[in-house]
NUZA-930205 format. One record per residue (C-alpha): x negated, y, z negated; residue in three letters. Coordinates in steps of 0.5 Angstrom, whole numbers, plus 500, padded with zeros to 3 digits. Layout:
XYZALA;...
END
This chain:
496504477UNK;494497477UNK;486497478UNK;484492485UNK;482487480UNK;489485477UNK;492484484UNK;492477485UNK;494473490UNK;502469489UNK;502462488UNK;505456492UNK;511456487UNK;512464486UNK;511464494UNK;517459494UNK;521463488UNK;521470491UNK;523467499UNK;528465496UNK;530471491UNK;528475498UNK;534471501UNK;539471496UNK;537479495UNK;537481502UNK;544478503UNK;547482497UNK;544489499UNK;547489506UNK;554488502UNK;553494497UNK;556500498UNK;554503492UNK;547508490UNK;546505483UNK;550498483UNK;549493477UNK;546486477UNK;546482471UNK;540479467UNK;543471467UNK;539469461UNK;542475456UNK;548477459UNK;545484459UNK;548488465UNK;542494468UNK;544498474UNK;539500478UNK;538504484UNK;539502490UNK;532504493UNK;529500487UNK;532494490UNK;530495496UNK;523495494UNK;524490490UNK;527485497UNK;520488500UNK;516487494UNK;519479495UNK;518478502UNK;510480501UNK;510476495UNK;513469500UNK;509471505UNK;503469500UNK;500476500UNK;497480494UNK;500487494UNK;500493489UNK;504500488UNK;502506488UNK;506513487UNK;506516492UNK;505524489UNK;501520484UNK;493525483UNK;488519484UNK;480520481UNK;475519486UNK;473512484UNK;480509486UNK;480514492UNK;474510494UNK;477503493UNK;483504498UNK;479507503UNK;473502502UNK;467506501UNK;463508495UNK;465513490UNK;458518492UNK;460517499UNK;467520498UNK;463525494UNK;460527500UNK;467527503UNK;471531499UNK;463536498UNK;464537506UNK;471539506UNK;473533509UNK;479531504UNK;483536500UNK;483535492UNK;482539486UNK;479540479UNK;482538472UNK;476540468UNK;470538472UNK;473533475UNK;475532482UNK;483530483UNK;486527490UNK;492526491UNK;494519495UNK;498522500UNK;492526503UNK;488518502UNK;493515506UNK;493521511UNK;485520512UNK;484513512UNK;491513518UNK;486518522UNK;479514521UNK;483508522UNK;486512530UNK;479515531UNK;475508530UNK;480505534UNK;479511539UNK;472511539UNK;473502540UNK;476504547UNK;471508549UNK;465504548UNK;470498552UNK;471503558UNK;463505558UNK;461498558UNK;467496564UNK;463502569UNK;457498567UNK;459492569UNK;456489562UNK;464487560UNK;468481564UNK;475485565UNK;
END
């Protein structure tokens, strides 16, 4: 997995390159009728086949990239360490220390490190991000009653 660090914002000209790749590559998928189809590397001659879901991907990979926005792929069954937890849920790693202490985040030890799996990242940083929402509404009704906020 890539560090935050690495993932760098596209250029102008990539941003141009991969909208036009994303066109040309969209346009073909909807004609394929194949799960492994073979494309052909122009420069060697040299045919690949490649999965059609990794075609796909790389269609979503051109669209984020033409769009100018940084991106960055993480498989999903993948074990992080607690230093890379805390970076996708944008806190400090002895704060996730004290996440994963209270029983909060599952994960397990390799040794007399902690493991978590990504997919239990992404599922609490899903309900922290519904429950802050909620609790934004709350406050937005309570000042309502009071009159403090013009509706």
């Amino acid at each position: 997995m890539s560090r935050i660090e690495e993932v760098q914002k596209p250029s102008k000209e990539e941003q141009k390159t991969a909208m036009a790749s994303y066109n040309a590559l969209s346009a073909m998928l909807e004609q394929l009728d194949t799960e492994n189809p073979e494309i052909e590397i122009e420069e060697t001659q040299e045919k690949i086949r490649i999965p059609l879901l990794a075609l796909k991907l790389l269609a979503k990979i051109l669209k984020v990239t033409s769009q100018g926005k940084p991106f960055s792929i993480v498989p999903i069954a993948t074990e992080m360490t607690t230093q890379a937890a805390a970076e996708v849920l944008g806190c400090s790693r002895p704060h996730l220390i004290k996440i994963l202490d209270a029983g909060d985040l599952p994960f397990t030890k390799v040794g007399k490190h902690r493991r978590i799996k990504y997919e239990d990242v992404k599922a609490y940083r899903d309900q922290m991000k519904a429950n802050q929402e909620r609790l934004i509404v709350e406050i937005m009704k309570g000042d309502e009653e009071l009159g403090l906020y013009d509706s």
